[in-house]
Kinemage of the C-alpha trace (Angstrom):
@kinemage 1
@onewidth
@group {chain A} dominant
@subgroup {mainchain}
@vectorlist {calphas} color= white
{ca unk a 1} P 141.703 49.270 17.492
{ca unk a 2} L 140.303 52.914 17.155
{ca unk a 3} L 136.635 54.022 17.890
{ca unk a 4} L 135.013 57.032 18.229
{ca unk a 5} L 132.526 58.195 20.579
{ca unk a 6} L 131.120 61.053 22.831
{ca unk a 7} L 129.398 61.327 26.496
{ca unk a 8} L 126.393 63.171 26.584
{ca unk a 9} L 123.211 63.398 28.378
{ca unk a 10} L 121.121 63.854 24.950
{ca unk a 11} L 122.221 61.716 21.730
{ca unk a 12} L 125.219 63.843 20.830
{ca unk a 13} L 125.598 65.188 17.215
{ca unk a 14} L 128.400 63.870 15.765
{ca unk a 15} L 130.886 61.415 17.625
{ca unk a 16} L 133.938 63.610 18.269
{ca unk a 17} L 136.910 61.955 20.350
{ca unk a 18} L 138.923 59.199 18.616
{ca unk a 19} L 140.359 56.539 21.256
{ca unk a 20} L 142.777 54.223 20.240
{ca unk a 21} L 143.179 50.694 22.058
{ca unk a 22} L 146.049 48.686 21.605
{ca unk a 23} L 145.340 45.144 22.436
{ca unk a 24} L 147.814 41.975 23.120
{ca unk a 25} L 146.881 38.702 22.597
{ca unk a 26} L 147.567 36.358 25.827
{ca unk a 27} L 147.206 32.460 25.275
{ca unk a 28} L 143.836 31.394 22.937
{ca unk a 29} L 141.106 33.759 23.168
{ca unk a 30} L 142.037 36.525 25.850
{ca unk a 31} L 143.097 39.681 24.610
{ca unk a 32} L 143.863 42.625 27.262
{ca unk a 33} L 144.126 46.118 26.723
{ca unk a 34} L 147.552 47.313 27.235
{ca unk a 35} L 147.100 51.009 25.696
{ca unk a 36} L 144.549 53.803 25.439
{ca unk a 37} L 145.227 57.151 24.075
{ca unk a 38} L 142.217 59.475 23.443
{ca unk a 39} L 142.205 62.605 21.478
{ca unk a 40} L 140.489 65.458 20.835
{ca unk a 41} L 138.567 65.385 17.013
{ca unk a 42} L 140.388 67.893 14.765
{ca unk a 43} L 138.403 67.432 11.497
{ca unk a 44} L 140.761 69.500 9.330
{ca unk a 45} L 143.890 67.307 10.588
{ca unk a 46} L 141.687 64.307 10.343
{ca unk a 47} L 141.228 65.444 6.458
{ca unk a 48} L 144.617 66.306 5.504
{ca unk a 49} L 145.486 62.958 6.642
{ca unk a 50} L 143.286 61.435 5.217
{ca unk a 51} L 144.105 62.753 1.926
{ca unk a 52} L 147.419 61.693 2.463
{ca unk a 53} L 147.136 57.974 3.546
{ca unk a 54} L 143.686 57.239 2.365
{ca unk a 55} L 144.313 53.599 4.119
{ca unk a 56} L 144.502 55.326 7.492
{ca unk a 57} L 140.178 56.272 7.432
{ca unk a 58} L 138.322 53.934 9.522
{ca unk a 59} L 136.012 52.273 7.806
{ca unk a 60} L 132.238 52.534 7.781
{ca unk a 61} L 129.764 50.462 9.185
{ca unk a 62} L 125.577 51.298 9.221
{ca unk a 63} L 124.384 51.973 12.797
{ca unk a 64} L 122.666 48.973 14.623
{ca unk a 65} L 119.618 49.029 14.398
């Protein structure tokens, strides 16, 4: 799983730091977080890969409202 957020005492600008989660599955309906790695945003490195493996952007949702 990947999200992407930001701390801040205001509502921050854009959401800069990618995390990404990896979950395992244990019996019916538990799932447990065995990984996290976050990472700084690089939005030129985000682009070029992007470019590259189109499949890799997350994908868009509208803000809750």
């Amino acid at each position: 799983m990947v999200t992407r957020g930001e701390v801040s005492k205001k509502t921050p600008k854009k959401l800069g730091k990618p995390a990404t989660y990896t979950v395992v599955r244990e019996g019916g309906d538990r799932w447990r977080i065995a990984a996290v790695q976050k990472t700084k945003h690089k939005p030129l490195m985000e682009a070029i890969s992007f470019k590259f493996k189109p499949a890799t952007r997350p994908a868009t949702r509208p803000a809750a409202r």
